[in-house]
Structures are given as C-alpha cells and as structure tokens.
OpenMM code with the backbone's topology and positions (N, CA, C; nanometers):
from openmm import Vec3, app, unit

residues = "UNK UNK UNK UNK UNK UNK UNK UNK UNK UNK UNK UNK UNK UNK UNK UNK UNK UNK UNK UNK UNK UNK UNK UNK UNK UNK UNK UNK UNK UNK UNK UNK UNK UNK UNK UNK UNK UNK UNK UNK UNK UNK UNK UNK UNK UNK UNK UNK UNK UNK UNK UNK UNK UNK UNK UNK UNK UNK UNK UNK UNK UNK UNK UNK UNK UNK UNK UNK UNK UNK UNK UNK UNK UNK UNK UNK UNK UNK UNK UNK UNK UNK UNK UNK UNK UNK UNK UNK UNK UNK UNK UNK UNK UNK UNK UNK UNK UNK UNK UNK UNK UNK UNK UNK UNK UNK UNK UNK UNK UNK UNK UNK UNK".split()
positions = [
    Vec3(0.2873, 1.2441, 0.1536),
    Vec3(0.1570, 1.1928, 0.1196),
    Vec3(0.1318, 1.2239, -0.0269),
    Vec3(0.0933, 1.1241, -0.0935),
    Vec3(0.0697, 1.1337, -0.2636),
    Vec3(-0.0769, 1.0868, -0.2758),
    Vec3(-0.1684, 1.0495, -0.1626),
    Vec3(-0.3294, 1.0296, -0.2334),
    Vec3(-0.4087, 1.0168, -0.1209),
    Vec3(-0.5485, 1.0817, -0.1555),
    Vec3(-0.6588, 1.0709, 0.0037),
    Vec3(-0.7487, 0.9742, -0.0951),
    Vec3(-0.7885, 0.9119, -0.0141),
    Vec3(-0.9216, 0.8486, -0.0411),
    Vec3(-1.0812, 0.8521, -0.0401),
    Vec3(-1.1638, 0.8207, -0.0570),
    Vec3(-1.2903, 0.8890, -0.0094),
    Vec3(-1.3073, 0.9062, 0.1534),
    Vec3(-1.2385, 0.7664, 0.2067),
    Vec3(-1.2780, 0.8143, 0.3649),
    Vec3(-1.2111, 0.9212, 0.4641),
    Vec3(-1.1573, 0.9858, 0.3458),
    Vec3(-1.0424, 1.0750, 0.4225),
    Vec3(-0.8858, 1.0395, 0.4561),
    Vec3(-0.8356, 0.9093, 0.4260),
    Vec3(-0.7645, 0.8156, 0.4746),
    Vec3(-0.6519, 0.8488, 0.3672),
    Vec3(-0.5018, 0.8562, 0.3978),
    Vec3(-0.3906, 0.9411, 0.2723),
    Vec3(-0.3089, 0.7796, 0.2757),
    Vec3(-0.2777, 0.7674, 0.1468),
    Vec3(-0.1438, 0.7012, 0.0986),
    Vec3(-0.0423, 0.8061, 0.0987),
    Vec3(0.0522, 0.7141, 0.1823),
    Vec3(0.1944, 0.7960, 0.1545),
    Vec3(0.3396, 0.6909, 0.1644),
    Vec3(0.4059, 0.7814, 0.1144),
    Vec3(0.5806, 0.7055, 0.1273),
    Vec3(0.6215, 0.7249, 0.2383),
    Vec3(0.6903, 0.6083, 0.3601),
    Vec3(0.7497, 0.6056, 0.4263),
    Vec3(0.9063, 0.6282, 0.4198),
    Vec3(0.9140, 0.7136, 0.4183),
    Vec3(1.0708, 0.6906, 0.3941),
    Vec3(1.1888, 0.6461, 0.5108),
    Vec3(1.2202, 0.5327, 0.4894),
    Vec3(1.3060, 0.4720, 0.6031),
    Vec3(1.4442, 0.3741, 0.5423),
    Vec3(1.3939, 0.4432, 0.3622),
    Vec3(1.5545, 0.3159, 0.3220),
    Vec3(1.5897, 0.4492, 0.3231),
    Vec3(1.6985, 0.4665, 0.3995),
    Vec3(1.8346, 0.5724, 0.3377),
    Vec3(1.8656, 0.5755, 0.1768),
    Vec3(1.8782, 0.7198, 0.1411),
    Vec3(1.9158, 0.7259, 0.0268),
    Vec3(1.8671, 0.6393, -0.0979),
    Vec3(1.7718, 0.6173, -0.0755),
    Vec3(1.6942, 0.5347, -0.1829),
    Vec3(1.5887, 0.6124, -0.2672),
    Vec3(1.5675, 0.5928, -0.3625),
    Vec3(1.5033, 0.6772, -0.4437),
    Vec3(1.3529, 0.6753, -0.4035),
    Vec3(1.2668, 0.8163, -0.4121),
    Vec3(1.1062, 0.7529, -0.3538),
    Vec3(1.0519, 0.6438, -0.3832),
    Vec3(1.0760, 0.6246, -0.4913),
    Vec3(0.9824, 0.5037, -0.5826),
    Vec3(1.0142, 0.3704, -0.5323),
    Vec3(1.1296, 0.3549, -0.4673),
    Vec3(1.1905, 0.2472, -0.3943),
    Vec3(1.1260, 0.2584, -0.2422),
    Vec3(1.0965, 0.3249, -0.1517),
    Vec3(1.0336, 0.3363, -0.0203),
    Vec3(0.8993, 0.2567, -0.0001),
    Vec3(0.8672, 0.2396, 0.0802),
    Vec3(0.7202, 0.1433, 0.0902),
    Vec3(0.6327, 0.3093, 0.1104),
    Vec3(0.5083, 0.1925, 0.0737),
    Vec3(0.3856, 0.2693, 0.0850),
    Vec3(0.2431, 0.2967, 0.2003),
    Vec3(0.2289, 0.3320, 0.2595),
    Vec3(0.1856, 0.3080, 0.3951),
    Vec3(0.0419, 0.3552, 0.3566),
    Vec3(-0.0607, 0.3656, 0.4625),
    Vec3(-0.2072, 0.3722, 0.4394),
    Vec3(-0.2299, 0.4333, 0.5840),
    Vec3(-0.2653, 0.5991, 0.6358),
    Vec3(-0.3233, 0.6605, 0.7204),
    Vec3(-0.4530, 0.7080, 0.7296),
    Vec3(-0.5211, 0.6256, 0.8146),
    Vec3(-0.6316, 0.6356, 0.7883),
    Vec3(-0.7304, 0.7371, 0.8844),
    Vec3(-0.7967, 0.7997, 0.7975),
    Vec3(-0.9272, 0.9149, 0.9192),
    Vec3(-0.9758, 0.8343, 1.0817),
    Vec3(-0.9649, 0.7415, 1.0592),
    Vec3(-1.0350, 0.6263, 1.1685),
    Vec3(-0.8999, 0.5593, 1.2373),
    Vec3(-0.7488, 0.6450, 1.2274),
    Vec3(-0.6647, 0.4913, 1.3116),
    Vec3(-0.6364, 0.4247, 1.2379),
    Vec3(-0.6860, 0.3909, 1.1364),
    Vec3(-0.6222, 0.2679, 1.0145),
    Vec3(-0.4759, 0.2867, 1.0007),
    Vec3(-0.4256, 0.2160, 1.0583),
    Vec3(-0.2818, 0.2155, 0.9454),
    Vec3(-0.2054, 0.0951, 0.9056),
    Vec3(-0.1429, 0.0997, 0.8537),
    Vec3(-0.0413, -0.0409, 0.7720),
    Vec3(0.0532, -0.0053, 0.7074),
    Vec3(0.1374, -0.0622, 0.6477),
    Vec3(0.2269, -0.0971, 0.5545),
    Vec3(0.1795, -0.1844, 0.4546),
    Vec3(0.1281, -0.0640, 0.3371),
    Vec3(0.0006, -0.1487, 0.2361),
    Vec3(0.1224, -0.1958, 0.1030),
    Vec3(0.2290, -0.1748, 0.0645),
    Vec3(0.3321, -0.2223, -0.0299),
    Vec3(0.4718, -0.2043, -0.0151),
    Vec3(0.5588, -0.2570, -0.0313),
    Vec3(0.6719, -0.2423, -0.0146),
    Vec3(0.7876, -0.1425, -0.1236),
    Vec3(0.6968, -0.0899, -0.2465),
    Vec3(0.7673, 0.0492, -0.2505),
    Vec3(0.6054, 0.0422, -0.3700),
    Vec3(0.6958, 0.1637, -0.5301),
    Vec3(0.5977, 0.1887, -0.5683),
    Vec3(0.5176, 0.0716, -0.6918),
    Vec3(0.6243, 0.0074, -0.7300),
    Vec3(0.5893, -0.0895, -0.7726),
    Vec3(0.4666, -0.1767, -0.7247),
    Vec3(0.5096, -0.2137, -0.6275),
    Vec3(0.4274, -0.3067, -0.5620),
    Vec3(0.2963, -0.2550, -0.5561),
    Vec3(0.2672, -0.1508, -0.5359),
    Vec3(0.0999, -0.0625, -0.4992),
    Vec3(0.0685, -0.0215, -0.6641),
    Vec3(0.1409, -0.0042, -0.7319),
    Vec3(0.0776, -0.0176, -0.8256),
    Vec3(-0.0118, -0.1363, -0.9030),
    Vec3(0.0797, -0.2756, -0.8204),
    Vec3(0.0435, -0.3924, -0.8895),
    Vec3(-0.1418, -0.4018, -0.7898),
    Vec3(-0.0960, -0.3809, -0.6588),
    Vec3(-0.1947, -0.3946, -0.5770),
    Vec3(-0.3391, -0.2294, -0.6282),
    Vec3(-0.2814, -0.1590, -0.6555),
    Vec3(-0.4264, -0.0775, -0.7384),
    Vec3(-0.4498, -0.1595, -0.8251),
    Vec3(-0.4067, -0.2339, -0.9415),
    Vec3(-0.4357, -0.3218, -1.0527),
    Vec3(-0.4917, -0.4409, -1.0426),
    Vec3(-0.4785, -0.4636, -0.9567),
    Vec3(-0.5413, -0.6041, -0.8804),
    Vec3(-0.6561, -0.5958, -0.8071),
    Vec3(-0.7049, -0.4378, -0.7922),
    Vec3(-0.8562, -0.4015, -0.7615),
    Vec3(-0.8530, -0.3806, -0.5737),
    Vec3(-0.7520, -0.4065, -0.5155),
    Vec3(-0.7831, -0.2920, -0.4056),
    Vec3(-0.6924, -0.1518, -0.3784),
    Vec3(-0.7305, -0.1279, -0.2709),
    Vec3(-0.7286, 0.0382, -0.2593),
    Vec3(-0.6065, 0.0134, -0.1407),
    Vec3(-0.5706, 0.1380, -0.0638),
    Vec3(-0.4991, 0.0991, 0.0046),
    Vec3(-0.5891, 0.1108, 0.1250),
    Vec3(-0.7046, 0.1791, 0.1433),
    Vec3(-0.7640, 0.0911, 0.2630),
    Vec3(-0.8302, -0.0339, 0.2612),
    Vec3(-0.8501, -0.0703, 0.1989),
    Vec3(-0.8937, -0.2399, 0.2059),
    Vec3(-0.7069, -0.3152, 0.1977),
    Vec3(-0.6014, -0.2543, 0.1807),
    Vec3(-0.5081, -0.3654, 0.2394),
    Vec3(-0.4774, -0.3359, 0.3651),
    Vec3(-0.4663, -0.2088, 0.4302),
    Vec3(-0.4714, -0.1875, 0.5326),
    Vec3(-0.5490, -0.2551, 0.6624),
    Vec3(-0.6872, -0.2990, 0.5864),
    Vec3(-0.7810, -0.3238, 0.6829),
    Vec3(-0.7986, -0.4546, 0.6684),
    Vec3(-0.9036, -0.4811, 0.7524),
    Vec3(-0.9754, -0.6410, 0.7765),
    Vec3(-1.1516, -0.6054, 0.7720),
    Vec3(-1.1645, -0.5403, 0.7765),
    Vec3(-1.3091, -0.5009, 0.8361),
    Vec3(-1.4512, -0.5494, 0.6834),
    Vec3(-1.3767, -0.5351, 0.5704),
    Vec3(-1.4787, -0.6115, 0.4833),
    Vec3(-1.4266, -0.7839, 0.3920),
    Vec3(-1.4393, -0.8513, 0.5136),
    Vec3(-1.3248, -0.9773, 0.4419),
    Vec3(-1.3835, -1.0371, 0.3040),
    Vec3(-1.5284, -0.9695, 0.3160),
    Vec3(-1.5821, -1.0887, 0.2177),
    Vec3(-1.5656, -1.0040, 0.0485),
    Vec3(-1.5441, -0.8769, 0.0814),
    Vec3(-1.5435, -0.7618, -0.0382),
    Vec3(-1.4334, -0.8312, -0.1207),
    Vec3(-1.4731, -0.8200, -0.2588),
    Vec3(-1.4368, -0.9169, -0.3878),
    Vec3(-1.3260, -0.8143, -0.4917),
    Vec3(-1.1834, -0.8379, -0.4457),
    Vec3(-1.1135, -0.7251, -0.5840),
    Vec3(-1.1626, -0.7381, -0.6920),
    Vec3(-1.1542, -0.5580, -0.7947),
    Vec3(-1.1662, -0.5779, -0.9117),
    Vec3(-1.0767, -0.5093, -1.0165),
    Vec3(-0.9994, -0.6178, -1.0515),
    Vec3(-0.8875, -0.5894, -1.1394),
    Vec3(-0.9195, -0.4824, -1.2237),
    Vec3(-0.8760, -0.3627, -1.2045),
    Vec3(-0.8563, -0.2730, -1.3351),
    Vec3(-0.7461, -0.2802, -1.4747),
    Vec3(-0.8023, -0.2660, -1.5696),
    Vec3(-0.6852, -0.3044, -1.6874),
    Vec3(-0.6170, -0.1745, -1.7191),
    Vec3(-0.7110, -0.0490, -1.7207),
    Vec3(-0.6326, 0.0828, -1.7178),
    Vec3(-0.4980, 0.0902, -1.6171),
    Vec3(-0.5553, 0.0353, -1.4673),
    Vec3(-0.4086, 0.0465, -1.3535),
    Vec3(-0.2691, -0.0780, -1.4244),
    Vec3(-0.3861, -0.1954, -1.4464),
    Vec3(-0.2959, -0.2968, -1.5360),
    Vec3(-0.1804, -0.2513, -1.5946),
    Vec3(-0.2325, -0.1366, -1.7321),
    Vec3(-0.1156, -0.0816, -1.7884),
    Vec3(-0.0291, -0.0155, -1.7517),
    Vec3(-0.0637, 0.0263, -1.6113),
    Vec3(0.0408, 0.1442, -1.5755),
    Vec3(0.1164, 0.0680, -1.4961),
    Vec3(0.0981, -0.0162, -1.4521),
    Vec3(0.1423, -0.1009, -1.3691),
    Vec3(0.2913, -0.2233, -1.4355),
    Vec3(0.2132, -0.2393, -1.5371),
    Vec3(0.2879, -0.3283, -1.6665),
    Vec3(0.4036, -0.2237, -1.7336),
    Vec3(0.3727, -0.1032, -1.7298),
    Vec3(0.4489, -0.0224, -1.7946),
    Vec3(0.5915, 0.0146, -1.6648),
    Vec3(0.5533, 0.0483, -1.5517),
    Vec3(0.6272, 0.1180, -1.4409),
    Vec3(0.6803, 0.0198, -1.4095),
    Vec3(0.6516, -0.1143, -1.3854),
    Vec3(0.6971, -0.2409, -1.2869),
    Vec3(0.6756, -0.3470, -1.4010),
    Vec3(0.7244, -0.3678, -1.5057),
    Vec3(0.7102, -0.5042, -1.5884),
    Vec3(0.8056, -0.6202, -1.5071),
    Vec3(0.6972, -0.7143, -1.5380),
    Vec3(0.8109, -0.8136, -1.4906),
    Vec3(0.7641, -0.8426, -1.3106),
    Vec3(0.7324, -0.7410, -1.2353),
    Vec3(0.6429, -0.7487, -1.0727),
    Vec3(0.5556, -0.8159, -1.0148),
    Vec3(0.4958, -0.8749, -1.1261),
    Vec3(0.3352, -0.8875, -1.1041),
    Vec3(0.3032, -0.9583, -0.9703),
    Vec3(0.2221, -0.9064, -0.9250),
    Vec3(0.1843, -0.9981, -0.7538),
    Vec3(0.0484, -0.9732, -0.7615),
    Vec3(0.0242, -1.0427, -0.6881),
    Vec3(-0.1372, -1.0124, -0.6453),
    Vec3(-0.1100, -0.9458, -0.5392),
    Vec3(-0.2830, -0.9036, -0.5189),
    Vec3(-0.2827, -0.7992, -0.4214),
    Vec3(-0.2593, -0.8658, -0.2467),
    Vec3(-0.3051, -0.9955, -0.2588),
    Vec3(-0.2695, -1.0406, -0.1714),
    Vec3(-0.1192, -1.0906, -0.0877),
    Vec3(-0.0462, -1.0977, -0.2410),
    Vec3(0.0790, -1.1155, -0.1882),
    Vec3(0.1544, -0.9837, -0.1487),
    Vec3(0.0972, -0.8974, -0.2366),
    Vec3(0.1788, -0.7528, -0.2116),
    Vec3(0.1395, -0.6799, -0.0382),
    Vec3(0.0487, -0.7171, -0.0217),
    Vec3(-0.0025, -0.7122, 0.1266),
    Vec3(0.0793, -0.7531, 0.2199),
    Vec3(0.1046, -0.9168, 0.2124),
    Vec3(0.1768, -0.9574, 0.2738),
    Vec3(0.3225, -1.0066, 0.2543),
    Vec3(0.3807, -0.9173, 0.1463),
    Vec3(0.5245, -0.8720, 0.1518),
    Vec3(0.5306, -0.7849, 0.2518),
    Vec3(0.4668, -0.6577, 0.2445),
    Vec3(0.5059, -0.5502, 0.3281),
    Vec3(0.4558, -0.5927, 0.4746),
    Vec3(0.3778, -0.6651, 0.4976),
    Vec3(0.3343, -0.6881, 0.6365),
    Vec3(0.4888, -0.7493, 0.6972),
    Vec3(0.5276, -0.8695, 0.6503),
    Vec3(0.6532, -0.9292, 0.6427),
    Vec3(0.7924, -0.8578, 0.7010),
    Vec3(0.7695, -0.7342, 0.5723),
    Vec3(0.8939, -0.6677, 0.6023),
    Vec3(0.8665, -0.5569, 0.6682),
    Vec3(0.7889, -0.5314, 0.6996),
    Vec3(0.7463, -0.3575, 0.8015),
    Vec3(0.6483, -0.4281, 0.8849),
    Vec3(0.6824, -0.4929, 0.9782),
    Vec3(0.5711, -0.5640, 1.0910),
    Vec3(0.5450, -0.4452, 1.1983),
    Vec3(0.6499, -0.3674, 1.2231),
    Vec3(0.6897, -0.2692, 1.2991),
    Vec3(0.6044, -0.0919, 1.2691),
    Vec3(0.5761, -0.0998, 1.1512),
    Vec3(0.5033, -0.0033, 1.1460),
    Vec3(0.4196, 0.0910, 1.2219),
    Vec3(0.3152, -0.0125, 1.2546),
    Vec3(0.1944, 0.0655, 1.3117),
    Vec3(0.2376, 0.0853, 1.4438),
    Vec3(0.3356, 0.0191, 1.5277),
    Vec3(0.4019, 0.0517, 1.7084),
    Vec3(0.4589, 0.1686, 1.6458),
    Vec3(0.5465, 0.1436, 1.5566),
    Vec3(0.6362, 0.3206, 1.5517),
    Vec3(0.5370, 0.4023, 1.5168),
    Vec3(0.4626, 0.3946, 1.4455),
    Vec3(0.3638, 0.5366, 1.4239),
    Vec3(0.3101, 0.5509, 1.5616),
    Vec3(0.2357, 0.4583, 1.6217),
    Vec3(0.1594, 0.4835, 1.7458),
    Vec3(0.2896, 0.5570, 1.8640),
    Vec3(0.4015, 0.5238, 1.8717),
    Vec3(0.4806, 0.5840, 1.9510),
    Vec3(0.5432, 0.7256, 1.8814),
    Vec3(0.4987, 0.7575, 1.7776),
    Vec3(0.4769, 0.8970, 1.7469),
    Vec3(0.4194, 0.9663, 1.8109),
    Vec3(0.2634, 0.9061, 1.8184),
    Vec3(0.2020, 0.9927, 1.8339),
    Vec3(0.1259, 0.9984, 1.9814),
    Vec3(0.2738, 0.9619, 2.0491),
    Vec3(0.1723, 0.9688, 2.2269),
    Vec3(0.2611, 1.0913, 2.2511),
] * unit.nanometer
topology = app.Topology()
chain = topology.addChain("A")
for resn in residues:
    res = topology.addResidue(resn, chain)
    for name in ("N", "CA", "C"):
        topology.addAtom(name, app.Element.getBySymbol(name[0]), res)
C-alpha cells in the first residue's frame, strides 16, 4: 500500500506480474466501505489517471456518475515526466485495467472468506 485517502480507502500495488518491477504492477483501490477495483494497469497509468483529475476512489466506484474530473497540471508534470509519451484519459485508464484484471475483486473477495 503506497496511499490512503480521505475516506480511509488505500491505493496499492498488486503484485501478480512475476518478476516485474513495482512500477510495472497494476494499481488497485481498497476501500473502508468494500470498494475495490483495479483502478490502473501499473504506475504509469495512475499517474495519468491522478492528472486527469480523479482519485482512485472515484475509478473504483460508480456511486457519483455525474462528478466532473479536474485535470491537475502539477500531477500533469509528473505524469509527463514518469510516463511521457502514455497519455490516456482517465477514462480509458479505468477501463484498461477493468479489461485486463476483470478478476480482481472475486480473488480479493475469496481472500477474504
């Protein structure tokens, strides 16, 4: 786990590529409430998706559809700097990882019975 959020809710690295460097692993979203997902497909990608103005519980979730991203230019740069060349929206970066980690949230839940 590398970040909590206000609702209590942690970003962290899944690690499930073998031997792959962290920064290469997807990024997942555990939330105080049950929330969970597969919010980017490593670190790149969540960086583009902080820059693009959501969090990782709003990719995680559904619950505020009408809530409006707001591009930060500070995340912009870090984003431009770490991942040049990446750029996605937050929407696509969402649904890369949904794509490729559909499986997520059953394996966590069969963790934890």
């Amino acid at each position: 786990m590398f970040g909590q959020d206000g609702s209590g809710g942690y970003a962290a690295f899944w690690l499930v590529r073998p031997s792959q460097p962290l920064a290469d692993q997807p990024v997942v979203f555990l939330g105080s409430e049950e929330e969970t997902g597969a919010v980017a497909r490593d670190l790149g990608d969540f960086l583009w998706l902080l820059a693009g103005g959501l969090g990782p519980w709003e990719a995680a979730t559904s619950y505020e559809p009408a809530w409006t991203p707001r591009p930060n230019q500070e995340l912009t740069a870090v984003a431009e700097r770490f991942a040049p060349g990446w750029r996605r929206s937050p929407a696509a970066v969402i649904e890369l990882a949904a794509q490729e980690f559909p499986e997520f949230d059953d394996t966590l839940m069969e963790l934890c019975r």
